[in-house]
C-alpha positions in Angstrom: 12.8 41.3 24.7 9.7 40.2 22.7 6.7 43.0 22.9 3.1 42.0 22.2 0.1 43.7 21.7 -2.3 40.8 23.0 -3.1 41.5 26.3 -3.4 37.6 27.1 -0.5 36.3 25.9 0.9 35.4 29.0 -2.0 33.3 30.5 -2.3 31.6 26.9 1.2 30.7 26.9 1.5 29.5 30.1 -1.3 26.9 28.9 0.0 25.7 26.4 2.7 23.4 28.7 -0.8 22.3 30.9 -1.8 18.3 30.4 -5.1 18.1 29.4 -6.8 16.9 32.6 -10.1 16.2 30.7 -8.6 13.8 27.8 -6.3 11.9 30.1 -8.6 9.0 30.4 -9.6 9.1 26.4 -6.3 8.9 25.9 -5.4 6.0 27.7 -8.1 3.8 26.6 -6.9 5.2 22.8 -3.3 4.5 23.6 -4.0 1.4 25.7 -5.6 -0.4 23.0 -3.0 0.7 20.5 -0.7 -1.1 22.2 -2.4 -4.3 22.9 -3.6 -4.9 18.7 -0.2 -3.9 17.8 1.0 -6.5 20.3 -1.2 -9.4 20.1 -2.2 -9.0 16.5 -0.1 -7.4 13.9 3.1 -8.4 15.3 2.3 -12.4 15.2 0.7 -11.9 12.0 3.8 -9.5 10.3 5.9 -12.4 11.6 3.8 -15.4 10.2 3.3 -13.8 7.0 6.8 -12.8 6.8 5.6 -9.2 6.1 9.0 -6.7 6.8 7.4 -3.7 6.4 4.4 -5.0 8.8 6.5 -5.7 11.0 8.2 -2.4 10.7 5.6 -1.1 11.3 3.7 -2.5 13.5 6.6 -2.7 16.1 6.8 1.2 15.5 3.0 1.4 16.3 3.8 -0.9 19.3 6.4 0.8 21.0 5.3 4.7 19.9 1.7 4.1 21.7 3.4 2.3 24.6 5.5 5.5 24.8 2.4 8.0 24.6 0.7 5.4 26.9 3.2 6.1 30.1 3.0 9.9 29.5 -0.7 10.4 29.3 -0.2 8.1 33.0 2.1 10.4 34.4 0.7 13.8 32.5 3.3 14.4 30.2 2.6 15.5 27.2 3.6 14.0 23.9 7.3 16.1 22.4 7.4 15.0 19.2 8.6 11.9 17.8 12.3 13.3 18.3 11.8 13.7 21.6 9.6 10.8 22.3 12.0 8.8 24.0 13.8 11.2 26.3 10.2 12.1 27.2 9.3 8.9 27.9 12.4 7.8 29.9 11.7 11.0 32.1 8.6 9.7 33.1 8.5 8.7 37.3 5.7 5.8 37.0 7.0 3.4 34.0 7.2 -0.5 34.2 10.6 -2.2 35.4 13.0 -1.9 32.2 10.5 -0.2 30.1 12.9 1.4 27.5 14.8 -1.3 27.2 12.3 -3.5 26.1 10.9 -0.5 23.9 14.6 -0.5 22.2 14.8 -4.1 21.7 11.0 -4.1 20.1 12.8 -1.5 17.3 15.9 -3.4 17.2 14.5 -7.2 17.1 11.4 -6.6 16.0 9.3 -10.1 16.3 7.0 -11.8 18.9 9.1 -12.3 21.5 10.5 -8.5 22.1 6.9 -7.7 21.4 5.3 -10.3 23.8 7.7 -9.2 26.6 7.5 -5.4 26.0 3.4 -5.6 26.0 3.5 -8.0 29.1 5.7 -4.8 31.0 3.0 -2.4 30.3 0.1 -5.1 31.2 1.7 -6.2 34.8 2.0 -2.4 35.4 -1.4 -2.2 36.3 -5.0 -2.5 35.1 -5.6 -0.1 32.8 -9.4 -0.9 32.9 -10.8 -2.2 29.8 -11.9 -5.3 28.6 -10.8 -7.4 25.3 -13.9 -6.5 23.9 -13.5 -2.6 24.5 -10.2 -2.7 23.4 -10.8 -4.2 20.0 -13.7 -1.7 19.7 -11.8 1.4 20.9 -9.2 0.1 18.0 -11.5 -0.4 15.4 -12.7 3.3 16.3 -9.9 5.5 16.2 -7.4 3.5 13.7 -10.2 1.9 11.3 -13.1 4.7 12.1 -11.1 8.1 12.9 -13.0 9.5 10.0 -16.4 9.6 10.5 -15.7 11.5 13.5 -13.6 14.0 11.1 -10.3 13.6 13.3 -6.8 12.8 12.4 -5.5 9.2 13.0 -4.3 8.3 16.6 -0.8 8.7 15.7 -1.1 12.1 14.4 -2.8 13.5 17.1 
């Protein structure tokens, strides 16, 4: 039995497992746009320049904010990177064979896993922004994130 002086500690425990309701939609658009740079602009160019570690990386990016993407849509919040898979395979509304293509994106990393895996996640639905928003929502929180004094994307 655990004993605790903190007359609250109940209600602020049982908040901590609450999504966020009011950053759902700020973290879509963040997410969102992760996924279509990483996608449609470091992934062609880590494979044209014959970067490896680009690629690496970027197909990490690509499938770790496509992840965080489909729980911030169904209100899941984000495990860890341990559990980010499990996490995301529990998640009801996902795109037709999304962890597949998420598995071949780490295991073949390259346009074509990357093309196909994006294109699951953009037939899924609108996700309502524009090219132009999503290049600037980029620029802000992976280029930007510290004039606003927060962590990058992927550590938050």
């Amino acid at each position: 039995m655990v004993c605790s002086r903190i007359p609250e500690l109940d209600r602020i425990i049982k908040q901590i497992a609450v999504y966020p309701e009011s950053e759902r939609r700020e973290k879509i658009e963040a997410f969102y746009s992760q996924v279509v740079v990483q996608a449609t602009f470091f992934v062609p160019e880590a494979e044209r320049w014959q970067n490896p570690y680009l690629l690496a990386q970027a197909s990490a990016s690509l499938v770790l904010f496509g992840c965080r993407l489909i729980l911030a849509h169904n209100r899941i919040l984000f495990p860890s990177h341990k559990w980010l898979m499990a996490a995301a395979e529990s998640a009801p509304d996902k795109p037709a064979g999304f962890l597949e293509l998420a598995q071949q994106v780490l295991s073949r990393p390259g346009r074509e896993a990357g093309d196909a895996f994006h294109r699951s996640i953009e037939d899924a639905q609108d996700w309502g922004l524009t090219h132009q928003q999503v290049v600037s929502r980029y620029i802000r929180d992976a280029e930007w994130h510290w004039r606003s004094g927060k962590p990058p994307l992927q550590d938050c």
